[in-house]
C-alpha positions in Angstrom: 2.6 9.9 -7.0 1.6 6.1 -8.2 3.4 4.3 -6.3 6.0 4.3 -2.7 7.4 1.6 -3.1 7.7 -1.2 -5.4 10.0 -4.4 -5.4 9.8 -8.1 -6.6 7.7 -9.8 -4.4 9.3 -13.1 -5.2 13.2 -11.7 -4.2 14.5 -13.5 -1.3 14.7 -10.9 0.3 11.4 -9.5 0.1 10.1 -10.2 3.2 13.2 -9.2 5.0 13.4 -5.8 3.6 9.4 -5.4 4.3 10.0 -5.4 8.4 11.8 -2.5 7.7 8.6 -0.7 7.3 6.2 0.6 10.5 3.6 1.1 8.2 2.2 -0.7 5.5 -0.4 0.8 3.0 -2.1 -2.0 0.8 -4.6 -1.0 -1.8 -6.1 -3.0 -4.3 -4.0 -5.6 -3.8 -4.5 -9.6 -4.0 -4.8 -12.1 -1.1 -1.4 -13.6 -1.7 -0.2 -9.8 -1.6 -1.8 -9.4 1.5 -0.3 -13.1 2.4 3.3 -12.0 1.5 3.7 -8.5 2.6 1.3 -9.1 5.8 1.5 -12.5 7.2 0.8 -11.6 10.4 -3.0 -10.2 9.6 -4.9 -13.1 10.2 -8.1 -12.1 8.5 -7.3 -10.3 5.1 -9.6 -7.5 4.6 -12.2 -7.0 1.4 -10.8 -5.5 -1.2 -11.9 -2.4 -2.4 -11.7 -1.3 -5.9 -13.1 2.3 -5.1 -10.2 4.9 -5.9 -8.5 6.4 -2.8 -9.5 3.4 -0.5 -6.8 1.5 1.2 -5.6 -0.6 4.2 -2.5 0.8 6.5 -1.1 -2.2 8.1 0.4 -1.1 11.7 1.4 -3.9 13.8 -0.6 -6.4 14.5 -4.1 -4.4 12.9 -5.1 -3.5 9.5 -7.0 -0.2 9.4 -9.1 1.2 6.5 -7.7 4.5 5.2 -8.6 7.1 2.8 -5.4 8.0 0.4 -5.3 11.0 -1.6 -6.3 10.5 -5.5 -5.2 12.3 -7.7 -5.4 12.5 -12.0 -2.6 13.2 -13.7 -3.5 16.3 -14.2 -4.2 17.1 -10.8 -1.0 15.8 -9.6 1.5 17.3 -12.3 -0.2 20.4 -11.0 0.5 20.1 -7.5 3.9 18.8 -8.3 4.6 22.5 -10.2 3.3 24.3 -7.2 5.6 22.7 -4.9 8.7 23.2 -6.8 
């Protein structure tokens, strides 16, 4: 799976429909992503362009993560598997 969840950033609602969340999970994403979806973090974290590295946002912390990577390949097979 690419991606969880996607929407316009610039949709006036955006940042309404974002405090629905309890958990963010920002990956190679910009500042004013950060800024936007996170305006509560106070000091952005590095970004990271290694594959699988992330940030979960969880309250008032950001935390590094490691998130699953996967090829295509690799995930059309697991997709088969679970069906």
């Amino acid at each position: 799976m690419h991606v969880l969840l996607a929407s316009h950033l610039d949709h006036p609602l955006g940042q309404v429909a974002c405090e629905n969340f309890d958990t963010l999970v920002l990956g190679r994403v910009t500042t004013q992503t950060w800024t936007r979806l996170a305006p509560h973090i106070a000091d952005v974290p590095d970004a990271n362009s290694h594959p699988g590295r992330a940030h979960a946002v969880q309250g008032s912390g950001a935390h590094p993560v490691q998130v699953l990577y996967l090829t295509h390949t690799e995930a059309a097979a697991q997709a088969a598997k679970a069906s």
